[in-house]
C-alpha positions as CSV (number, residue, x, y, z in Angstrom):
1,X,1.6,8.5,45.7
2,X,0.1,11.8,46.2
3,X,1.8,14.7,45.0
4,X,3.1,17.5,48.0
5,X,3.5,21.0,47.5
6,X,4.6,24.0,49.8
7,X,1.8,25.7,51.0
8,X,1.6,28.7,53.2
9,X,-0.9,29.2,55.9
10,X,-1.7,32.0,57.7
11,X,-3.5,31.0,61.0
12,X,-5.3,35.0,61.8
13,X,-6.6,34.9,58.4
14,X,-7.3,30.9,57.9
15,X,-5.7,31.3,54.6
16,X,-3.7,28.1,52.9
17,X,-1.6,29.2,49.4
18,X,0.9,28.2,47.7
19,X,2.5,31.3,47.4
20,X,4.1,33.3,50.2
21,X,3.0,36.9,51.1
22,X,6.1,39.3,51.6
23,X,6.1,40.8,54.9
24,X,4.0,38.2,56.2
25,X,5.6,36.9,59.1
26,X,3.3,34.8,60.7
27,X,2.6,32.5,58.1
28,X,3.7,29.0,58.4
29,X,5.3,26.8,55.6
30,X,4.0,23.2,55.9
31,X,4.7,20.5,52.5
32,X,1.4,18.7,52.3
33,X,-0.6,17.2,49.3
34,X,-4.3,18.2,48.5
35,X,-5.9,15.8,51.0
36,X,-4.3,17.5,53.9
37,X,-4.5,20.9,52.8
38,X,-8.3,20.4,53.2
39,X,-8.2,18.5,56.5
40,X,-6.3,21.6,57.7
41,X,-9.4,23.3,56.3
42,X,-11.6,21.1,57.9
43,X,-10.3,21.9,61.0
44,X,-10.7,25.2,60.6
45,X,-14.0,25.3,59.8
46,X,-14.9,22.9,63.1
47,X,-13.0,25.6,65.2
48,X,-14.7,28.7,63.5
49,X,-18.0,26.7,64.5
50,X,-16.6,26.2,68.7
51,X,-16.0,30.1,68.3
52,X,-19.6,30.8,67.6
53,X,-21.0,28.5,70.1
54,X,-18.6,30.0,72.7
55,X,-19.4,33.7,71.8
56,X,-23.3,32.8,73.1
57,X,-22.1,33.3,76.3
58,X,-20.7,37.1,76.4
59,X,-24.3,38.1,76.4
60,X,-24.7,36.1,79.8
61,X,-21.5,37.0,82.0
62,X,-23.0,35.2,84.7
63,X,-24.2,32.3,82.9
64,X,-21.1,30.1,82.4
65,X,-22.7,26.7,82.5
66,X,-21.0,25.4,79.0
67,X,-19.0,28.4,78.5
68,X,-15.8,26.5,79.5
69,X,-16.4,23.3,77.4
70,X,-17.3,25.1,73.9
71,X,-13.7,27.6,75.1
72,X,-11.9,23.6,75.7
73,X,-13.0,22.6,72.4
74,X,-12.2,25.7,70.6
75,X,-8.7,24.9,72.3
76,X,-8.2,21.8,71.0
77,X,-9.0,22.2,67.4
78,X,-6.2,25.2,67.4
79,X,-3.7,22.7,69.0
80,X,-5.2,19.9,66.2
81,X,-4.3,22.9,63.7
82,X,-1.0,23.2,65.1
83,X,-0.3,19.9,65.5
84,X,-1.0,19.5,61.6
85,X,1.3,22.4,61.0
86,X,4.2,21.1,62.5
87,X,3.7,17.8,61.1
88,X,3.3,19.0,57.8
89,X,6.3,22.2,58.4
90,X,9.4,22.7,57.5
91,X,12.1,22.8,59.7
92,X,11.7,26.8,59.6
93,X,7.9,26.7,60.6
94,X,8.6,23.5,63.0
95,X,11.2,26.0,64.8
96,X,8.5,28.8,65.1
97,X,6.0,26.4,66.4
98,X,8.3,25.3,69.0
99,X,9.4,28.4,70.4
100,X,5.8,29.1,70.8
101,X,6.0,26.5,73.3
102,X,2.9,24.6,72.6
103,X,4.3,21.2,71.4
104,X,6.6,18.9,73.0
């Protein structure tokens, strides 16, 4: 069995500790072992990629052939992210989530 640890994750700054700033208030608690600290990493990195592709298109405002896929998939890996967080959260952070009104 894999050992789980509090970790805190801040989504603006993609960090994942395991200790929590002061102050911070929009950092999310989740209990999680190694291998899903890095899957939430993963994701992370696959969104950060979507972002890039989607920012191609600001130079061509009326050239949106694509635009609204790479913007669907950038979506979806925050609501994967999410997802993970409220899986992983403690009551505390599964009560934030849900008042963001993003998961049923």
């Amino acid at each position: 069995m894999a050992d789980r640890k509090n970790y805190f994750v801040t989504l603006d700054t993609e960090d994942i500790r395991e200790v929590s700033i002061p102050g911070n208030e929009i950092e999310y608690e989740i209990i999680a072992t190694h291998d899903e600290v890095e899957e939430i990493e993963e994701i992370f990195m696959k969104k950060n990629k979507e972002a890039e592709n989607a920012t191609k298109y600001i130079g061509k405002p009326f050239d949106e052939w694509g635009a609204d896929d790479e913007r669907e998939i950038y979506d979806a890996h925050l609501m994967k992210i999410y997802q993970r967080l409220y899986d992983l959260g403690t009551d505390e952070t599964k009560s934030k989530i849900k008042e963001l009104g993003i998961i049923n």
